[in-house]
N, C-alpha and C positions, 0 to 999 in steps of 0.2 A: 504493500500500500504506500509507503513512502516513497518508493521508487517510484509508481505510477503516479503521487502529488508532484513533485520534484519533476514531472514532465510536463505537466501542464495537461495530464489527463491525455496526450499523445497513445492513438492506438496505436502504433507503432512499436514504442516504449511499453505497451501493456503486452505487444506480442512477444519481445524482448525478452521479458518477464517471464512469459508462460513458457518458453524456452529455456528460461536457465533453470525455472523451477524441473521441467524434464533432466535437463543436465545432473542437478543434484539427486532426484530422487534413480536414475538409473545404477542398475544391479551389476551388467554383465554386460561385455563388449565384444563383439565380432568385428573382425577387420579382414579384408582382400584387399589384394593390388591388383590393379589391368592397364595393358597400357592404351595411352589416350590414341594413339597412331591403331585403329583397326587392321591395317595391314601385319601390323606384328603380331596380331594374338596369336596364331597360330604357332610363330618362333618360339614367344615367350613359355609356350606352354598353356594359353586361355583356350581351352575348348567348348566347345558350343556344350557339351556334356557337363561338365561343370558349372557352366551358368545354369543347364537346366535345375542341376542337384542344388544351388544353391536355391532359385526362385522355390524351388518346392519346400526347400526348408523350413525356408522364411516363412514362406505361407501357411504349414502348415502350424509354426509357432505362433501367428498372430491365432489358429483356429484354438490352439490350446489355452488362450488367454489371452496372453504375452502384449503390453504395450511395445511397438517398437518405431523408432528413429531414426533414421538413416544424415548423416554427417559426411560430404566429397571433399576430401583435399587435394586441391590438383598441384602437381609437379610438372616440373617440364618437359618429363615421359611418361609420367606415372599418375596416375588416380587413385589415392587410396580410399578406400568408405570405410567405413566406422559405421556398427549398426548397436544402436545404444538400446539394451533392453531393461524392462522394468515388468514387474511382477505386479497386477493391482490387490487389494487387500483377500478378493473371493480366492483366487490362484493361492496366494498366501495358503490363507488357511486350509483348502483343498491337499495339496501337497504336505502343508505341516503334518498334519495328519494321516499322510499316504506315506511317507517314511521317518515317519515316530519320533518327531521334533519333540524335546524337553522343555517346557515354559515355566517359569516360577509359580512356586505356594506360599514362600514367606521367605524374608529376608534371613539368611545366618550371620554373625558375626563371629569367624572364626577366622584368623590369619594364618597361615602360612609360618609355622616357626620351624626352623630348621636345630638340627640336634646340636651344632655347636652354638647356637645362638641362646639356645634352651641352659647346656651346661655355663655360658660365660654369664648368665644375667642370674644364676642358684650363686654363682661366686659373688656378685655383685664388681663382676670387670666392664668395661666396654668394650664393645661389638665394632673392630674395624674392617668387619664385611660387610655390615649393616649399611643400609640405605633408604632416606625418607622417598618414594617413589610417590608422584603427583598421583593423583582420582584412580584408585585401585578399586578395581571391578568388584560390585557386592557379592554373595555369594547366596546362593536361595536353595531353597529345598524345591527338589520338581518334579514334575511328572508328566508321563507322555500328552499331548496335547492333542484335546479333543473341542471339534467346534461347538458340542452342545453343552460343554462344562465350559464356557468364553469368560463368563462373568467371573467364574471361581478361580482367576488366574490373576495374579499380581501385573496391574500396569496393564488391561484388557484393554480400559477406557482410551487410551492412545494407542491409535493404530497405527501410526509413523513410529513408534518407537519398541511398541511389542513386542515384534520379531527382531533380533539381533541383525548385525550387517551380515554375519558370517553363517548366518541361519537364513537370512533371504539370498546366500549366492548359493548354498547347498539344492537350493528349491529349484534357482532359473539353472543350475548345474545339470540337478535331475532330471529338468525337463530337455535340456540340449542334449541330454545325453540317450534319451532314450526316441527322441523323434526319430522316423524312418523316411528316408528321403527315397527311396527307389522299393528296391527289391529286398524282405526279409529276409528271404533265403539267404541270399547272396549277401549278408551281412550288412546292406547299406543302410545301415542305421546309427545312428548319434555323431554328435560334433567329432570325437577323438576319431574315428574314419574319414571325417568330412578334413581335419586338421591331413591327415596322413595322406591323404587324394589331394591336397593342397587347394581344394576348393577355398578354403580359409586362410588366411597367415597366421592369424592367434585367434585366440579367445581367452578370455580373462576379464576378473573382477576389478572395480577400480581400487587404488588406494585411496585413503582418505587422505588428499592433502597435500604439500609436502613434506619431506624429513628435515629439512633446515629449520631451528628452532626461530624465532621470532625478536627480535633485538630487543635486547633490554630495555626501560624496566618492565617487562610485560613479565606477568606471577606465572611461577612453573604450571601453577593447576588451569591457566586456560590453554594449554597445550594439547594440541589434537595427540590421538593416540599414538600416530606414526612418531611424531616430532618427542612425545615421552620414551619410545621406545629406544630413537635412536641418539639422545642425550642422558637415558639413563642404563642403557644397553651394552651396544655398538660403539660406541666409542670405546680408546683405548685406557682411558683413565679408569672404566669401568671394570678391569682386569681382575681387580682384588676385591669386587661385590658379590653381592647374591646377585642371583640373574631376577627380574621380573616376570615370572613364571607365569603371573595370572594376567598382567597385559598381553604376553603374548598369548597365550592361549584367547582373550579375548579378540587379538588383530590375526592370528593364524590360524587357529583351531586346534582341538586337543591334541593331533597327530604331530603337528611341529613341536606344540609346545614337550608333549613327551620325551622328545629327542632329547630338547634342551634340555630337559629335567635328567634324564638319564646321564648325558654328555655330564653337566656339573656333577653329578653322585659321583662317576665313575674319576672323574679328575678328581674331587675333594679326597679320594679313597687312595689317589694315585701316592698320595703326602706322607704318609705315613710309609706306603711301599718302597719308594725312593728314598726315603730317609733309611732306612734298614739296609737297602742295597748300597747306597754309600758307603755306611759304616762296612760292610763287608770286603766292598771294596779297598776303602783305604788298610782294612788290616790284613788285606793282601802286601800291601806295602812293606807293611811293620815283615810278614812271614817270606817274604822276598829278600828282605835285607837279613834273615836272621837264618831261612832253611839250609838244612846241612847238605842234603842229597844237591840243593846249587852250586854252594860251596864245591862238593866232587866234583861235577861236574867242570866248572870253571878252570880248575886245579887242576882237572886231571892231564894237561898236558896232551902227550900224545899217547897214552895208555889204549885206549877205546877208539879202533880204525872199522867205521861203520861199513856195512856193505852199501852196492852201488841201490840207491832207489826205483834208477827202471833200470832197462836193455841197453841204453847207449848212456849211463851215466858212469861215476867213477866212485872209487872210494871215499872217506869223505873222514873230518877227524867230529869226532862227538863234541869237542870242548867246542867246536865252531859255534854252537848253535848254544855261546853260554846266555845271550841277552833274550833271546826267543824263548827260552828254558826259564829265563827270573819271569818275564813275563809271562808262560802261562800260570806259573804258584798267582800270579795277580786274580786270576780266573778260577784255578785248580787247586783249593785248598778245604781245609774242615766246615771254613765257615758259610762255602756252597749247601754244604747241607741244611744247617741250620736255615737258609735262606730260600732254600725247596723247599721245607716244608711249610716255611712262614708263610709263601707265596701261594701254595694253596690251601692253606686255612684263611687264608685272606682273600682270595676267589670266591669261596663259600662264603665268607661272613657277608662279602660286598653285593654276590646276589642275594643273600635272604635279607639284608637293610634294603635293596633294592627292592625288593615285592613288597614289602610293608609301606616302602614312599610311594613306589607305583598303585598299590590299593588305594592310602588316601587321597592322593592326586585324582585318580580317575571316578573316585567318588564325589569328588568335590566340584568337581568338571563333567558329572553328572553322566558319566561312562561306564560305572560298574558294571552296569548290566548290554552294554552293548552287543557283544559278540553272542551271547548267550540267543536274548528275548529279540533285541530293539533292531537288530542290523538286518538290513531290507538285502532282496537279493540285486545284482549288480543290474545297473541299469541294459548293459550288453546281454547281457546274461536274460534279461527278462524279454529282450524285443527278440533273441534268438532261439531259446528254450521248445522243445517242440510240442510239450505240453504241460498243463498245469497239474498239481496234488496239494492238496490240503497240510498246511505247516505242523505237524503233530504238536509245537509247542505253542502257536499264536491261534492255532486252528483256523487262520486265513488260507484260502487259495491264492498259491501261490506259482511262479513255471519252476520247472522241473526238467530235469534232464535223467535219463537212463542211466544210475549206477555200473551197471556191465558194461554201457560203452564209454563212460569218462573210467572206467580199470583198465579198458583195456586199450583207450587210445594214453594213458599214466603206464602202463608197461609198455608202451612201445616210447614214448619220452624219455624211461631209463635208458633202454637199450642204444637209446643217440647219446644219453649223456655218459654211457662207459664210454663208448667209442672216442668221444671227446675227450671226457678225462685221460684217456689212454696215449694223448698226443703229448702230451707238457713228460708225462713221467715216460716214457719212450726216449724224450731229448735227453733227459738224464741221463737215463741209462747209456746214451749215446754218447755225449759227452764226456761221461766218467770216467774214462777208459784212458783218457792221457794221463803221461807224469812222466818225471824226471828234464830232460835240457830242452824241452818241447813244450813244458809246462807253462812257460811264462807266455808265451807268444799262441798258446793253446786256451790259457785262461783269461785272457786277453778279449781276441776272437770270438771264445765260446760265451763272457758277458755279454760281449754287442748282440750275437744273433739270438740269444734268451733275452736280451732285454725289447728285440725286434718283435720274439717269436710269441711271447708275454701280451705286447700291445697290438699284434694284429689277431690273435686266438681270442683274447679279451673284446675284441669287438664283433668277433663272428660269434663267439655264444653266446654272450648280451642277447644280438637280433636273434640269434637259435630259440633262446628262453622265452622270450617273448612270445615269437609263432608257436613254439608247442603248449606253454601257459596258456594262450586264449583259446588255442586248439583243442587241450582237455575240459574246457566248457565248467568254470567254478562259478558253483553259487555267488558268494560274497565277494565281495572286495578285498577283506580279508584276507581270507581264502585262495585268492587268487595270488597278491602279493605274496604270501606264506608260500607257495610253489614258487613261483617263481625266481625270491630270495635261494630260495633250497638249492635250484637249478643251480644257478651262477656262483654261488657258496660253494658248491661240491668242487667246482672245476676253481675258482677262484686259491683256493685251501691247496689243493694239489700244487698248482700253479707256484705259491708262493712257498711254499714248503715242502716241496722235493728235494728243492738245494737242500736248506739247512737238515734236514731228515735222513736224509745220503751221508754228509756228512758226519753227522753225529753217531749213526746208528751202523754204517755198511763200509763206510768209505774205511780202507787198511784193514777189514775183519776177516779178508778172504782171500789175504796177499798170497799163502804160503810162505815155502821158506828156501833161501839161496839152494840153487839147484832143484827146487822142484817148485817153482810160483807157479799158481792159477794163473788160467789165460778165460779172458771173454773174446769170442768170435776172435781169435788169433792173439790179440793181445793180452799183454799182460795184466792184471789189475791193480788199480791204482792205490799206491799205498799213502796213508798221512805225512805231512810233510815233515821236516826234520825236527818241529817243536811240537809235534804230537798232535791229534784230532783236535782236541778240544780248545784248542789257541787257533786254528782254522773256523771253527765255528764259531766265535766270538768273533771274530772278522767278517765273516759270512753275516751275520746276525746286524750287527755296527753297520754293514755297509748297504743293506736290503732297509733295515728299518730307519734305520738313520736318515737314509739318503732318499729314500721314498717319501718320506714325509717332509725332507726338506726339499723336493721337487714339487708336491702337492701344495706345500704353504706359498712357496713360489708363485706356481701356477694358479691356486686359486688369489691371490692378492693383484696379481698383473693379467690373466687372462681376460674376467670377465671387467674390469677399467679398458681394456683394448675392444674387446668386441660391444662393450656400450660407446664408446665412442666411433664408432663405426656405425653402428645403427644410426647413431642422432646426424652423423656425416651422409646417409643413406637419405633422414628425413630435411639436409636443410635446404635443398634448392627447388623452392613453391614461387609460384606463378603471382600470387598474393600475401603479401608481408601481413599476415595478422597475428595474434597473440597467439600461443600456441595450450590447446585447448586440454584437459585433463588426461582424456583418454590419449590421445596425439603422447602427451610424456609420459606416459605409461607404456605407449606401442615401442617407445625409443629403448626401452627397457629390454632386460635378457629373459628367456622362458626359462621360468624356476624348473628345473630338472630331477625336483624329489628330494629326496632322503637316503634314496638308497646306495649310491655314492657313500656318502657321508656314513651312514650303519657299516658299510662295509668295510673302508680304512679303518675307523676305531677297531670295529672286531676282528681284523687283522692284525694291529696292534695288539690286540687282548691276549691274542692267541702268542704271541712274540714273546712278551711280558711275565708270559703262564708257561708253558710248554719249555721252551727253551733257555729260561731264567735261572740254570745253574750254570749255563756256559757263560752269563754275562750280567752282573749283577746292577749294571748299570742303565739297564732298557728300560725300569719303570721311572728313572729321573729324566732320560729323554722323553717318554712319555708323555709325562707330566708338563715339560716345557712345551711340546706342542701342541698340547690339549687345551694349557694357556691360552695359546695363538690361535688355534681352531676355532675355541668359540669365539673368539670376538671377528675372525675372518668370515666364519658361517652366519653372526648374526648381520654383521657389512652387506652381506649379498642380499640376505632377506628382507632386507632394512631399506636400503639403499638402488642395490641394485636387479634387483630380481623383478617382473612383473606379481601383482600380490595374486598367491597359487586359491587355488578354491578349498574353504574350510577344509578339512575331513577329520570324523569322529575316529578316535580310536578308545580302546581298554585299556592295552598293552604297548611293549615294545613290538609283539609279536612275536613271529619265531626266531629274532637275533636273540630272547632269553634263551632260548631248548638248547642254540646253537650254542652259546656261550655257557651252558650248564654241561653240552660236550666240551667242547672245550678244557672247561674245569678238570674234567675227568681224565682226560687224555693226558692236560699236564702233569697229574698224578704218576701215572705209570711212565711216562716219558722223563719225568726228572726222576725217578727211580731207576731206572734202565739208562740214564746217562752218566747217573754219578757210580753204581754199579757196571757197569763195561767201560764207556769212554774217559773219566776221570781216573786218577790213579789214587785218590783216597782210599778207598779199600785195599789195596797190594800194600801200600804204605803204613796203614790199621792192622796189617796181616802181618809185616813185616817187624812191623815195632813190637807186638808182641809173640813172637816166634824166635827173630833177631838178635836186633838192637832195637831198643826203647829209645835210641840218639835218632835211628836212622843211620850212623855210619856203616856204608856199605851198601847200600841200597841201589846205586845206577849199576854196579855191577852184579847184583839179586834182577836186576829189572833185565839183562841184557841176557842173551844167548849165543851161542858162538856157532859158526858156520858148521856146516856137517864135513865126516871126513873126506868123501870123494866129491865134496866140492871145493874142500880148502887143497887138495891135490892137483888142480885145476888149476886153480885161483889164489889170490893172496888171503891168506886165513881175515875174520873180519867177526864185527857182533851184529846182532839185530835185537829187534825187540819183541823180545816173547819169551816162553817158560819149555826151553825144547834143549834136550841131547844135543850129545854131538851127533847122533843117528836121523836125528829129527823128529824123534819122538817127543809125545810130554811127559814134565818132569809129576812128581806128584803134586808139584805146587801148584801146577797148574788147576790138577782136580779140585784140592782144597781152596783155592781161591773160587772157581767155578760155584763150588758149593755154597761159600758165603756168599758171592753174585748177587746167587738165584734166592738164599735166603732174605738176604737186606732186602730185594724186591718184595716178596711176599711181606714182610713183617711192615717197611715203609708203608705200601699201598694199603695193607691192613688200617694200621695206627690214624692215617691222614684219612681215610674214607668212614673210621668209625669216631673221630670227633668231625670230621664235617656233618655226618647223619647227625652227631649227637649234638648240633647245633642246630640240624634244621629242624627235631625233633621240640628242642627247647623257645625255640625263637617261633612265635603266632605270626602268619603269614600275614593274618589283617589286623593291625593295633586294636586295642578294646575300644576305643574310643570312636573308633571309627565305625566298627559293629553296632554301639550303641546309636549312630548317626543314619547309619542304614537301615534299622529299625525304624528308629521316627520319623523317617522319611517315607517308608513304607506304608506307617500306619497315617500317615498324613495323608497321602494320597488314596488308600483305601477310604478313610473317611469321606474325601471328595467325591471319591464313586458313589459309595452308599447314600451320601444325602441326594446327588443327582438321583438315585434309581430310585428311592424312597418321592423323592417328585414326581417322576415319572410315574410311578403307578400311580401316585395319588390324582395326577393328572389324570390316568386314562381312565381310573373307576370313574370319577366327576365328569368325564367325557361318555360312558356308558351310561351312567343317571341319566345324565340328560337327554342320551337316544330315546333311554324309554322312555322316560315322562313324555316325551314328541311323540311317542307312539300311541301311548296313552292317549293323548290329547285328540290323536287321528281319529283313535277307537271311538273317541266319546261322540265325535262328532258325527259319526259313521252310523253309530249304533248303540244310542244312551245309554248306561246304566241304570238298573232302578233305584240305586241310593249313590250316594259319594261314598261310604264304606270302600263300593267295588271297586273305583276309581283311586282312592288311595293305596289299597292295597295294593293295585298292578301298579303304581309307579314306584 
């Protein structure tokens, strides 16, 4: 209205009006480019076929409801449109109700305390993580949202503000997603095909705003939500806060905010980890400068003339390899143990703290019950299903797909994903086979073409997962993602841990012995190199996780700065200099590409940190510095540069928990079976009390001497193992074996039944939280029951009055002799 006085009542200025008022209240944005020259379509790629699938689209989205808006910005080849859509209030509700939108019953006042904030305020210290965050989202008790209980809903009476932002793009999501533009069959149905046919260039909700916060002195609390998020977030000074968990989840939806929530636990947890493996490491140091079997070694001169390593090497003097030797005790000492097993009691403790923070989070975010009751089937899933059955737990009809043909098109999606995974550990094998004067310029070579063979296999089974995931026909959304993470997990996990795995477990275990070495396919097998397996593998481990992660912080910090400034260099030469419009700096934006990236470097990490954490006690303080950096890199892109992705509800992490509950497991017997075979802790345990309690004398206990008709040959030499001069084993060998295989079983015993006896002890849902799930239950049951208690009482007051009308007809039809009779029938 002030806008329209301030014109002088100009219709013009009032149409003005009724256009921006469009601009603001729109949901969801489609954009295509065409070029303005008709003789190019056909170059460009614009076919008469995709104009049709798009007009059909359109059209039949206005038939669903759909307000919509068409926007040209012409270029001086290019026309891009912008189709701004909006949802009116009936669609709203229609939909809210068609996949089990959650709306408020009453407000809660409960924050967000996290466990150290909790411990430091019983002390009575201050919180230097703590942060005052501007208008934090209220928190409500809710229940699924039904249009004839409207009234019984907190904040009903406003319709503009009812529905959440991130609740009316899940709606214009679900309806883009399941419209069919062509042929069922033929899968032509929803926007994600119409994106992938390129009929579309994007689609996407708006942000609210911009992120640049607003110059001083303007008060934090009138800060739009984006501009809180990326002043109290995103930014780098934000490094050593709590994350804002409940804004994001209100500007992203639960499934990001999860992440983030997960991401902080799993860093906060990293702290304690890397503080232990420090100290480990430095008292490597101290047992470096102090170990005796060094000391021989160093000292021994030319006592110990080693045999040659492969076919064309030479002899070689043992003292040579005295600083390779102090450096693996860095690695290879008592206090690995101690720190194997730290490291997986600390795996267990971090996930059962982690389901108890994921309970009430997802409670509080009004998810508990999602995957169970609430989760609809996928919008793909429903417009391609080829018939419907009744949901046994919502008792709605629902589509459905044939069990025995989604087994049996899932066991022919194994049988691709052996054949794949069978390519990465193949090159192993292949590879593995050199060593000695060929090694360096073999290990060289064989990184470039694994790091080649890594990033083009990585992008063939991506698109593989994909096609067979949609292929096996899954219910949910879920559902779906869970396969398909699984897919690329399987092959990803090989991929990255063949090396380290070779080495630690196979690489030198199959050498044999001068005059009679194993050969693969002709060659000889490769033996450890002259400072032993386990100083190889702490190399291997430094230079895969190290370097990976400081190519990714690279890449994600300068990639996506390069390709937005490229986009907005795409968008700047227009035919008309006008202001450049909300959705327009939105489209100039990158297409947010998930999470699943992001799940899978961490849990590749996790896996590094767990598994392999006795060869190198310093991967959980790398970690942790990158984890640093990650989050505020990951919340930059979401913030800043990312177009904003369409809400989505989750429970959980999903199946990165299961997988990282493997995981756990794995590390168990993996650092059991590294520090029994590949460390020399136990020979040295064996030695000290069999021995010497000093250890003097031990590199020549550890060493064996050539056999006889090969030192008749050859210049007599040692090697490393427990063998005659016949080349037989000695008995120490056995007894050593024995205790191996003992410390295995007795380790994995010990670590597996205080992990049980933790998960045992520790309640997967806090009390507190149960008692909240409860009151929320009966809250919403009550809501039912008084609507259905109206309802009848409506419909009996609805039946009276039939018959009294009926009555009334009778009477006039055919009197009665008294009013008795008449009262009685009504």
């Amino acid at each position: 209205p002030d806008y329209y006085m301030e014109s002088g009542g100009n219709m013009l200025a009032l149409y003005r009006l009724k256009v921006l008022i469009i601009y603001m209240e729109s949901d969801f944005v489609l954009v295509w480019e065409e070029p303005i020259n008709s003789q190019k379509e056909e170059s460009t790629g614009v076919s008469p076929a995709h104009r049709k699938w798009r007009e059909v689209f359109l059209n039949k989205l206005r038939v669903s409801g759909l307000l919509l808006e068409q926007k040209d910005i012409l270029q001086t080849k290019t026309k891009i449109s912008f189709v701004l859509l909006s949802a009116p209030w009936s669609v709203l509700c229609f939909y809210a109700e068609e996949i089990s939108l959650r709306v408020p019953l009453q407000v809660v006042t409960a924050p967000i305390i996290n466990w150290s904030e909790h411990f430091l305020s019983r002390l009575s210290l201050p919180n230097p993580l703590s942060q005052d965050v501007p208008n934090p989202p209220p928190d409500y008790f809710t229940c699924q949202f039904r249009n004839n209980k409207l009234q019984r809903f907190l904040g009903s009476e406003d319709r503009d503000t009812f529905f959440k932002t991130t609740q009316r793009h899940q709606v214009l999501y679900e309806i883009l997603a399941r419209t069919p533009y062509g042929s069922v069959k033929k899968g032509e149905v929803g926007i994600d095909r119409l994106l992938s046919e390129k009929v579309f260039s994007a689609a996407y909700p708006l942000h609210e705003g911009g992120f640049q916060p607003p110059t001083p002195p303007v008060p934090p609390e009138s800060f739009g939500l984006r501009q809180i998020l990326y002043s109290y977030w995103a930014t780098w000074s934000s490094w050593r806060r709590y994350q804002p968990l409940d804004h994001i989840r209100e500007y992203f939806g639960e499934k990001i905010a999860l992440y983030f929530a997960w991401l902080g636990c799993y860093t906060g947890w990293l702290l304690p980890a890397s503080l232990v493996g420090t100290v480990i490491f430095l008292f490597g140091f101290w047992l470096m400068a102090t170990d005796v079997p060094a000391k021989e070694l160093c000292d021994s001169g030319d006592s110990f003339i080693m045999c040659p390593l492969c076919n064309i090497c030479t002899h070689w003097n043992y003292s040579s390899i005295c600083l390779s030797f102090k450096a693996g005790v860095l690695f290879d000492n008592g206090g690995t143990v101690f720190l194997s097993v730290f490291m997986s009691l600390w795996a267990v403790t971090f996930l059962e703290y982690w389901k108890r923070t994921c309970s009430a989070l997802s409670h509080r975010w009004d998810c508990s019950e999602f995957e169970d009751i609430e989760e609809r089937p996928r919008p793909e899933f429903t417009a391609m299903a080829p018939m419907t059955m009744r949901n046994p737990v919502t008792g709605a009809e629902e589509p459905y797909f044939p069990e025995n043909k989604r087994l049996n098109r899932t066991l022919t999606g194994c049988m691709v994903i052996i054949v794949m995974v069978s390519l990465p550990t193949f090159k192993v094998c292949v590879c593995g086979g050199w060593g000695g004067g060929a090694a360096r310029i073999a290990s060289l070579s064989g990184s470039v073409l694994n790091l080649l063979a890594i990033l083009m296999l990585s992008k063939v089974y991506t698109s593989l997962a994909h096609i067979l995931t949609r292929w096996e026909m899954h219910r949910t959304q879920t559902k779906y993602e869970d396969m398909f993470i699984l897919k690329v997990f399987i092959f990803q996990f090989v991929n990255f841990y063949s090396s380290p795995v070779y080495i630690a477990f196979f690489k030198g275990s199959f050498v044999g012995y001068p005059g009679n070495y194993n050969t693969l396919l002709g060659v000889r097998n490769e033996d450890c190199g002259a400072g032993g397996c386990l100083i190889e593998l702490a190399q291997e481990l430094l230079v895969i996780m190290v370097g990976k992660q400081l190519i990714n912080n690279i890449q994600e910090f300068i990639m996506p700065k390069m390709m937005s400034w490229w986009q907005k260099r795409k968008m700047r030469p227009r035919l008309k200099e006008e202001k450049v419009s909300p959705w327009e700096e939105d489209y100039q934006l990158l297409l947010c590409e998930g999470l699943f990236s992001e799940y899978l470097e961490m849990v590749i990490q996790f896996g590094f940190i767990t598994i392999f954490v006795a060869a190198c006690p310093l991967a959980p303080l790398f970690a942790l510095v990158n984890n640093w950096v990650e989050i505020r890199l990951d919340a930059q892109k979401f913030v800043t540069e990312y177009r904003r992705p369409v809400a989505e509800r989750a429970q959980d992490i999903g199946i990165w928990f299961p997988i990282m509950q493997l995981i756990t497991h794995m590390a168990v017997l993996a650092n059991a079976f590294l520090i029994a075979f590949t460390s020399s802790f136990l020979p040295r345990l064996y030695y000290r009390y069999t021995r010497d309690s000093t250890l003097s004398g031990f590199i020549n206990f550890s060493l064996a001497t050539s056999p006889r008709n090969y030192s008749r040959q050859h210049t007599p030499c040692r090697y490393r193992g427990f063998r005659d001069q016949d080349g037989k084993y000695l008995p120490e060998y056995f007894h050593l074996l024995a205790i191996r295989l003992a410390f295995v079983i007795v380790f994995e015993h010990v670590v597996f039944s205080v992990g049980r006896l933790i998960d045992l002890m520790v309640p997967d849902v806090p009390e507190d939280v149960e008692v909240k799930i409860k009151r929320e239950h009966y809250m919403a049951k009550e809501a039912l029951a008084e609507n259905q208690v109206k309802r009848v009482f409506n419909a009996g007051m609805h039946r009276i009055q039939d018959l009294c009308s009926l009555a009334v007809l009778s009477v006039k039809r055919r009197p009665f002799k008294s009013s008795y009779m008449f009262n009685l029938q009504c």
